[in-house]
C-alpha positions as semicolon CSV with decimal commas, in nm:
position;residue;x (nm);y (nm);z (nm)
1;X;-6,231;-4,589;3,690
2;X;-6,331;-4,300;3,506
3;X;-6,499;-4,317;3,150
4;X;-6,171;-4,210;2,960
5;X;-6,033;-4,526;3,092
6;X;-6,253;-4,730;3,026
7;X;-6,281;-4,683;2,669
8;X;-5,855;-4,689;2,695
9;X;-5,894;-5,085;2,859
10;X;-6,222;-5,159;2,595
11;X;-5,973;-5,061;2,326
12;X;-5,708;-5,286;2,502
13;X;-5,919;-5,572;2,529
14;X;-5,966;-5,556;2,143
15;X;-5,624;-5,589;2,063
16;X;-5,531;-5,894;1,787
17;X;-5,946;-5,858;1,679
18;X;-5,882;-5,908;1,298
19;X;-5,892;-5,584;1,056
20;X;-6,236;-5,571;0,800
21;X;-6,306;-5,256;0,563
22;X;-6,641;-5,103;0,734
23;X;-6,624;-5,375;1,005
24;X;-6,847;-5,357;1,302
25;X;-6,774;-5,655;1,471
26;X;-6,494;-5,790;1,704
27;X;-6,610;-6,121;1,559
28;X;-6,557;-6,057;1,189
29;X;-6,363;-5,762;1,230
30;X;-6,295;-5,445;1,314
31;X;-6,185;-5,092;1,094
32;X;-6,062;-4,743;1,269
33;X;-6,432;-4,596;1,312
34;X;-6,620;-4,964;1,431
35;X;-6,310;-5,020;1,677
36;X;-6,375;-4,689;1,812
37;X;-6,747;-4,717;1,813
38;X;-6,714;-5,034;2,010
39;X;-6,477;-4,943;2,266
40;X;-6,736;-4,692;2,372
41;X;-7,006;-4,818;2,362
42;X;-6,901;-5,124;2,558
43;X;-6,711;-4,828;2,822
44;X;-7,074;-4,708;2,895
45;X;-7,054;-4,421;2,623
46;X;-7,386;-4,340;2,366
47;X;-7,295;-4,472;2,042
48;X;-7,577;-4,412;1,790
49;X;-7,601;-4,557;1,478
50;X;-7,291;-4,470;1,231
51;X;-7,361;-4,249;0,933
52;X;-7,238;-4,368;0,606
53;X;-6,836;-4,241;0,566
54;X;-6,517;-4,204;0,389
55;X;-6,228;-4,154;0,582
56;X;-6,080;-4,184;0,267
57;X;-6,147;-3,787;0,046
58;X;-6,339;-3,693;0,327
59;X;-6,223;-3,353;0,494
60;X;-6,126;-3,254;0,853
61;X;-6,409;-3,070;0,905
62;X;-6,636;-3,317;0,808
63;X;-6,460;-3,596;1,027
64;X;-6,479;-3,360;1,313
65;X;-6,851;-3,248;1,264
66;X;-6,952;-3,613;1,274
67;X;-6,740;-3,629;1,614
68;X;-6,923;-3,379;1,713
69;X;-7,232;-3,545;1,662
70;X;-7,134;-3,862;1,827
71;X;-7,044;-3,651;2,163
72;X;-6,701;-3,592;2,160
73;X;-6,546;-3,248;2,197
74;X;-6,212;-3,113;2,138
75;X;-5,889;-3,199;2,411
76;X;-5,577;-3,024;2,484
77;X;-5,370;-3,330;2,480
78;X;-5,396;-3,732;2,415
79;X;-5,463;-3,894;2,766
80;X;-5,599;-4,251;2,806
81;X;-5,913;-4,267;2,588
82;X;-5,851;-4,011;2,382
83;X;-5,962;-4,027;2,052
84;X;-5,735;-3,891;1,778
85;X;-5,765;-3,784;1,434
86;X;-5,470;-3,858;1,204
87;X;-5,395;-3,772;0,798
88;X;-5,229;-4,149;0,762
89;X;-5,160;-4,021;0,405
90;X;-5,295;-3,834;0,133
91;X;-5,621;-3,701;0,153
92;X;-5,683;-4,021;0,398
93;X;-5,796;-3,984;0,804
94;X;-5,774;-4,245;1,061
95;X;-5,874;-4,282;1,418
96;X;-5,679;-4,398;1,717
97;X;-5,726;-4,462;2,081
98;X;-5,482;-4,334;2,320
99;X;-5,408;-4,616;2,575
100;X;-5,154;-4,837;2,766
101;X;-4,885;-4,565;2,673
102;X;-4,971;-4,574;2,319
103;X;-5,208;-4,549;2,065
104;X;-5,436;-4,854;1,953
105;X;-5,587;-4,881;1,628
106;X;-5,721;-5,091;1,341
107;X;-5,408;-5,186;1,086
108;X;-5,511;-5,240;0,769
109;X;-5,127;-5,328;0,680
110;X;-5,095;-5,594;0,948
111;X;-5,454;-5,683;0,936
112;X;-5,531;-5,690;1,296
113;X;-5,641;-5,426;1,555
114;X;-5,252;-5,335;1,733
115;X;-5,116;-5,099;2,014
116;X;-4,838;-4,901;1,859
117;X;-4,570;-4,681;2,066
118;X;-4,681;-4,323;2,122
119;X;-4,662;-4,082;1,900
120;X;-4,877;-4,097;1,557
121;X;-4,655;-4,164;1,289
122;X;-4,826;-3,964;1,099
123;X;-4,982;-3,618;1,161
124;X;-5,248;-3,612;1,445
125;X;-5,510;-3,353;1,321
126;X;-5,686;-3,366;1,648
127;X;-5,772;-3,479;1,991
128;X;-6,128;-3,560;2,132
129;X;-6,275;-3,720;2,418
130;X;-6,644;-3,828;2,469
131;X;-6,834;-3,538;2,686
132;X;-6,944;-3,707;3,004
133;X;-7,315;-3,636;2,952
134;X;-7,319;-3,906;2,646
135;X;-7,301;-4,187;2,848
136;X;-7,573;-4,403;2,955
137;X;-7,821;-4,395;3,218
């Protein structure tokens, strides 16, 4: 199993972990940016520490230079593990993980970490995948 699956079936196995603002932790819960951070890092990817954010006001370019920074480059399309950027409203981002046929993330409206069908309701901004060389030794 390759890495981009294994962050896809990390992400799986988080599904029903309860939503938290700035949460880090499956056990007290999980936002957009800790429920990606955690499915890979436990996939074998490098996950440093996370830099203060705002999805929330923050711009594109500044979601995508911290992306950058974290090891992930730019994809043509949204395969398993896939990482992608969406504007869930105005002037707010979110992350999702590609997987199982659709796209898992942390809902804040149904307070729980979910696997919804494939595609983004809302405009995906774009697509990244972890570069192999940031995984672990």
């Amino acid at each position: 199993m390759g890495l981009d699956d294994r962050i896809a079936a990390e992400a799986l196995a988080l599904l029903g972990v309860p939503f938290r603002l700035h949460g880090r932790s499956p056990l007290t819960g999980l936002d957009c940016v800790g429920l990606a951070a955690l499915a890979v890092a436990r996939a074998g990817g490098r996950v440093g520490a996370l830099p203060d954010y705002r999805l929330r006001g923050t711009s594109v370019a500044r979601a995508e230079r911290a992306l950058r920074a974290a090891g992930f480059a730019l994809a043509d399309a949204a395969t398993a593990g896939t990482l992608l950027v969406a504007r869930s409203g105005p002037m707010q981002l979110h992350l999702m993980i590609a997987a199982g046929g659709g796209l898992v993330h942390a809902d804040a409206g149904l307070g729980r970490v979910v696997l919804m069908p494939a595609p983004s309701p809302w405009p995906v901004l774009g697509r990244w995948r972890l570069i192999p060389s940031s995984t672990q030794d």
